[in-house]
LOKE-522733 format. One line per 8 residues: their letters; for each residue x, y, z of C-alpha. Coordinates in Angstrom, 2 decimals, always signed. Example, Ala and Ser with C-alpha at 12.3 -4.5 7.8 and 13.67 -1.06 7.14 Angstrom:
BEGIN
AS) +12.30,-4.50,+7.80; +13.67,-1.06,+7.14 .
This chain:
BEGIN
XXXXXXXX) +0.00,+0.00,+0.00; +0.65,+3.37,-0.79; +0.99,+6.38,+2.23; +0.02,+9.81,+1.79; +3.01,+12.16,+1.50; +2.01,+13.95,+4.16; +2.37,+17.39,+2.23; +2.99,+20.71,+4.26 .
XXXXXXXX) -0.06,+22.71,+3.23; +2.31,+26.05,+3.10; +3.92,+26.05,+0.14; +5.97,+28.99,+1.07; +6.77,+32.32,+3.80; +7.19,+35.53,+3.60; +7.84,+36.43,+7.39; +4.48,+36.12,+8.56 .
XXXXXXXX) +2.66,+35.78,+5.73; +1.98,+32.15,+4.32; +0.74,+31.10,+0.95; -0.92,+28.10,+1.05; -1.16,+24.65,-1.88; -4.53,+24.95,-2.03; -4.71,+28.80,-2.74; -1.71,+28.50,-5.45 .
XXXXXXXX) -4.24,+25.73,-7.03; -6.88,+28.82,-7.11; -4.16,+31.01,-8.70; -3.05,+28.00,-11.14; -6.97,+27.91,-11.90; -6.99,+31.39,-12.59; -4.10,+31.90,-14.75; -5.51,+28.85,-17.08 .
XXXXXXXX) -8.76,+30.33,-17.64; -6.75,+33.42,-18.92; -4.82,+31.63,-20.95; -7.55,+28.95,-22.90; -10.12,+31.99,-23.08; -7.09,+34.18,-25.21; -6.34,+31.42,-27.16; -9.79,+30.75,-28.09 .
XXXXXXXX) -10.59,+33.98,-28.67; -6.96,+34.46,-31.10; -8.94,+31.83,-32.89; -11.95,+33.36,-33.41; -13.82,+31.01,-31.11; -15.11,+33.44,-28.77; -17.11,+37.20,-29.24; -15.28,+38.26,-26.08 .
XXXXXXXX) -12.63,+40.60,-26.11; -9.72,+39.56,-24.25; -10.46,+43.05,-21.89; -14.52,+41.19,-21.46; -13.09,+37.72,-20.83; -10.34,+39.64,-18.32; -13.98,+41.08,-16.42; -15.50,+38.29,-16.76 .
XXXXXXXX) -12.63,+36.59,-14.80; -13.05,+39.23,-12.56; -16.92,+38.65,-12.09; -16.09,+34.68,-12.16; -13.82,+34.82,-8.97; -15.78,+36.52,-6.83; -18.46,+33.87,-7.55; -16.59,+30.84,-7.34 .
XXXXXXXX) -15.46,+32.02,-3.85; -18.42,+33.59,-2.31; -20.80,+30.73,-3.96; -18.12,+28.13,-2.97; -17.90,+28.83,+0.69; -21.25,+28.96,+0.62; -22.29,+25.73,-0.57; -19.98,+24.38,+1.98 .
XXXXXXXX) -21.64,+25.91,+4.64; -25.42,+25.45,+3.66; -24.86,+21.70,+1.96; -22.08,+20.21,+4.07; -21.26,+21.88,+7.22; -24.08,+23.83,+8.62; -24.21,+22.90,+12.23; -20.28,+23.26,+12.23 .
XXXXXXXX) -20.25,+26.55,+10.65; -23.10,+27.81,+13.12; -21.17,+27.22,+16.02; -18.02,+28.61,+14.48; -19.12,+31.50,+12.57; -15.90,+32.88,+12.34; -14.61,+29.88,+10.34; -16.84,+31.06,+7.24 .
XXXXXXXX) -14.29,+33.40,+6.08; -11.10,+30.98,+6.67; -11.46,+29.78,+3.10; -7.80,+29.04,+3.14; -8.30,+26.50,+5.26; -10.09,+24.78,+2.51; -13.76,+23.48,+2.63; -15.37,+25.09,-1.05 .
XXXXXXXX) -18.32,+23.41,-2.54; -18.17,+23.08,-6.45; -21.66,+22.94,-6.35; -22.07,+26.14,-4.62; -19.42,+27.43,-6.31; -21.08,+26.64,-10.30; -24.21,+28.53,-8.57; -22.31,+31.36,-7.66 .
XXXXXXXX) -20.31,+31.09,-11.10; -23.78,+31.43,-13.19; -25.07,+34.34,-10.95; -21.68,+36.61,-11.49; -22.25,+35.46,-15.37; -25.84,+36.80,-15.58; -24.93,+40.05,-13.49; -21.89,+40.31,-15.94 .
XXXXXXXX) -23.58,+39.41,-19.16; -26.58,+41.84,-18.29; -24.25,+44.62,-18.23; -22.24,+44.02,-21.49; -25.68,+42.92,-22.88; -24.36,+39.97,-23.92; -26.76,+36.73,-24.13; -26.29,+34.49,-21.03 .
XXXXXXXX) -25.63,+30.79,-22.72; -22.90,+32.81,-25.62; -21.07,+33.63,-22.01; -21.44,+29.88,-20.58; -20.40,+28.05,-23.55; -17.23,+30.29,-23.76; -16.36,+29.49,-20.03; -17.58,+25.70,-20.74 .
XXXXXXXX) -13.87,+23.99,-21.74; -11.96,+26.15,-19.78; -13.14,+25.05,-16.53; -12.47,+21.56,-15.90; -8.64,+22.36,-15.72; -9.11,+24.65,-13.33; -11.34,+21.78,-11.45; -8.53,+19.36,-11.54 .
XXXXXXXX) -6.39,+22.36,-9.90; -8.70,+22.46,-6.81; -8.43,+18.52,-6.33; -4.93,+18.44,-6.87; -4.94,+20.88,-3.81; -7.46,+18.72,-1.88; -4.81,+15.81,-2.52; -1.64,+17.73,-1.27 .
XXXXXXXX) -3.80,+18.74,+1.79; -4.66,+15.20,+2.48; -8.36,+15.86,+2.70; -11.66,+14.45,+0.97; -10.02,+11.09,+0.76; -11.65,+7.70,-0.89; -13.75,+4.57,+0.61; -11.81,+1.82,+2.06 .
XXXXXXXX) -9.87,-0.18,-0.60; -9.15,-3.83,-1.40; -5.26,-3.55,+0.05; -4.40,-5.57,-3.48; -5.18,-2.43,-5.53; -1.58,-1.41,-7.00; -2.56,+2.37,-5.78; -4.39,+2.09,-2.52 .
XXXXXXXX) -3.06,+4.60,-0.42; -3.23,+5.21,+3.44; -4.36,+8.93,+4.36; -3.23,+9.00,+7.93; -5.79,+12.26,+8.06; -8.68,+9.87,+8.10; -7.72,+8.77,+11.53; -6.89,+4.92,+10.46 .
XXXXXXXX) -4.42,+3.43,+8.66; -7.42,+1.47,+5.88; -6.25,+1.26,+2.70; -8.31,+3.71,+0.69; -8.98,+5.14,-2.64; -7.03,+8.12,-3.89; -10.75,+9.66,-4.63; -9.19,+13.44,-5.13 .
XXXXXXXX) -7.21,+11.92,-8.15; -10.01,+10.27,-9.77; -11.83,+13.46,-9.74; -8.82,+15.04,-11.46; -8.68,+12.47,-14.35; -12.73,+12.27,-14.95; -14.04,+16.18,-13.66; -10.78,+17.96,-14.94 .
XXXXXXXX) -8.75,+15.68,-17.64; -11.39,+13.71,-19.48; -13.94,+16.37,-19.53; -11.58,+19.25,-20.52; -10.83,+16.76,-23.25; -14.61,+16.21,-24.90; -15.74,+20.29,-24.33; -12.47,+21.05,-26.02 .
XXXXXXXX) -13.23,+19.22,-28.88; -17.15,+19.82,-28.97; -16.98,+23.10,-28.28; -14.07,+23.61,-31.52; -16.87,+23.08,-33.97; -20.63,+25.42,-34.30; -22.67,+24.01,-32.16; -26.01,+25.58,-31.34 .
XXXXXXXX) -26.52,+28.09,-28.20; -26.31,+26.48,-24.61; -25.23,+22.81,-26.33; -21.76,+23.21,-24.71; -23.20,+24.40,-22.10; -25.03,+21.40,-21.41; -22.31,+19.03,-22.28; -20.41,+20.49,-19.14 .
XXXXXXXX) -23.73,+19.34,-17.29; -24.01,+16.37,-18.58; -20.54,+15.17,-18.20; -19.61,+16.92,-14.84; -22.63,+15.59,-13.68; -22.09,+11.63,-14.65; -18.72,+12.28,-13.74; -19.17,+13.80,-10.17 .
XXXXXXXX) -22.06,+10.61,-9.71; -19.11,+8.03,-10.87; -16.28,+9.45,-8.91; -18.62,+10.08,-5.30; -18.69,+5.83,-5.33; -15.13,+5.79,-4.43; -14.96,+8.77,-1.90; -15.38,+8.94,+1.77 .
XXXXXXXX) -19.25,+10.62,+1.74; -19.56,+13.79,+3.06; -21.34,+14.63,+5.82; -24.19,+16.70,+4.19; -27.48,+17.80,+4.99; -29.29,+14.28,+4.57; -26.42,+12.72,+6.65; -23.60,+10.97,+5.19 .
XXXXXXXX) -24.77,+8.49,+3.53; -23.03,+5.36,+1.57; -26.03,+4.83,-0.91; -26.25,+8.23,-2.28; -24.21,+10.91,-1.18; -24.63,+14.27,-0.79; -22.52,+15.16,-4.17; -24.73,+12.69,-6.60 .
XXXXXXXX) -27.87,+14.27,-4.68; -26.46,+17.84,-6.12; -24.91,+15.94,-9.29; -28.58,+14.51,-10.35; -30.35,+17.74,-11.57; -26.88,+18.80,-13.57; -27.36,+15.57,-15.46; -31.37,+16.01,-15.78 .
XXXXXXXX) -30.69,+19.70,-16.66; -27.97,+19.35,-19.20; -29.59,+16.71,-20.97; -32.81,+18.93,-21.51; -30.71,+21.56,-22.55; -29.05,+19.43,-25.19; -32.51,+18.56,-26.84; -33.61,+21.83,-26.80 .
XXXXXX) -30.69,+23.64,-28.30; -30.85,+20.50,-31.30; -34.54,+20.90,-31.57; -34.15,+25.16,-32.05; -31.56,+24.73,-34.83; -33.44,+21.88,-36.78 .
């Protein structure tokens, strides 16, 4: 079996300052968004400007923070967070919700999209392929900090790793990895190359629903469950419970967006 590498979560000091893994992931996430959206739009896949998509980054990171603390705090952690109140605001600490985060992403899209007049889906199926990098960012910070590990493993699996965080030394799944292969590799992967060919309005869109969705479902069968609102539960968690309307969602959208251009 494999053990955790025990990562110190500061990657680096400045006196008393500290900069944490998981907030360079943020910054990595960041900096990749910039990157794909100029690219895309060099190649005339975009109607941004590269000074819209540089707002729209702006608009983009207030929401993924403010929606993603959020979520933690009203899906997962709400008695905690009650009694500590203070801890809402340590989001270095880690604890951000993608789920609460994609809600807060689409409201800082429609406040930004209202004001450059700019239809809503045109902005989502830009942002589409560029985010599942930046997803496998976050997880690849939830790995170095040792947290959100998997189920208990067979101890003959080749990578079964011990997280010595989980209070035990079980064999368990390397579940933050999977989620950066399946959320962030595979998807990045098909929106890239859907979304590099006309498609019609909201289609990519609802590809990243679809397939974030059925990815999120697949990937929650191998991680510890959260503790959420229903109670943690080994059946259905709560991250397929929030993963099920994406799926529902995206594949309506898909119809409809076929349907409109035949």
């Amino acid at each position: 079996m494999l053990l955790h590498p025990q990562f110190d979560p500061v990657a680096f000091s400045f006196g008393p300052l500290s900069v944490r893994w998981y907030g360079l992931m943020y910054l990595v996430a960041f900096v990749q968004f910039i990157l794909l959206g100029r690219y895309r739009i060099k190649k005339s896949l975009s109607p941004l400007s590269v000074e819209q998509l540089d707002d729209l980054l702006f608009y983009g990171m207030l929401g993924v923070i403010i929606g993603g603390r959020l979520g933690q705090v009203l899906f997962y952690e709400p008695e905690y967070f009650l009694a500590h109140p203070l801890e809402v605001v340590a989001v270095w600490k880690g604890g951000m919700s993608f789920h609460g985060g994609f809600l807060g992403v689409l409201t800082a899209i429609g406040l930004w999209a209202r004001k450059q007049r700019m239809n809503w889906f045109d902005v989502t199926d830009l942002i589409a392929p560029l985010v599942p990098l930046g997803l496998a960012a976050g997880r690849v910070g939830n790995f170095i900090n040792g947290e959100l590990w998997g189920r208990i493993a067979d101890p003959s699996l080749p990578w079964a790793m011990v997280f010595p965080q989980a209070g035990d030394m079980a064999p368990r799944h390397p579940s933050q990895l999977y989620h950066v292969g399946l959320e962030g590799l595979a998807l990045f992967v098909i929106l890239w190359l859907f979304s590099n060919q006309p498609r019609p309005r909201s289609a990519v869109s609802a590809v990243f629903l679809i397939g974030y969705g059925a990815f999120r479902f697949i990937t929650e069968f191998f991680r510890e469950p959260d503790h959420g609102i229903f109670g943690q539960s080994y059946t259905i968690s709560m991250g397929q419970w929030l993963s099920l309307p994406m799926i529902l969602i995206g594949i309506a959208m898909l119809v409809l967006a076929y349907r409109k251009r035949a």
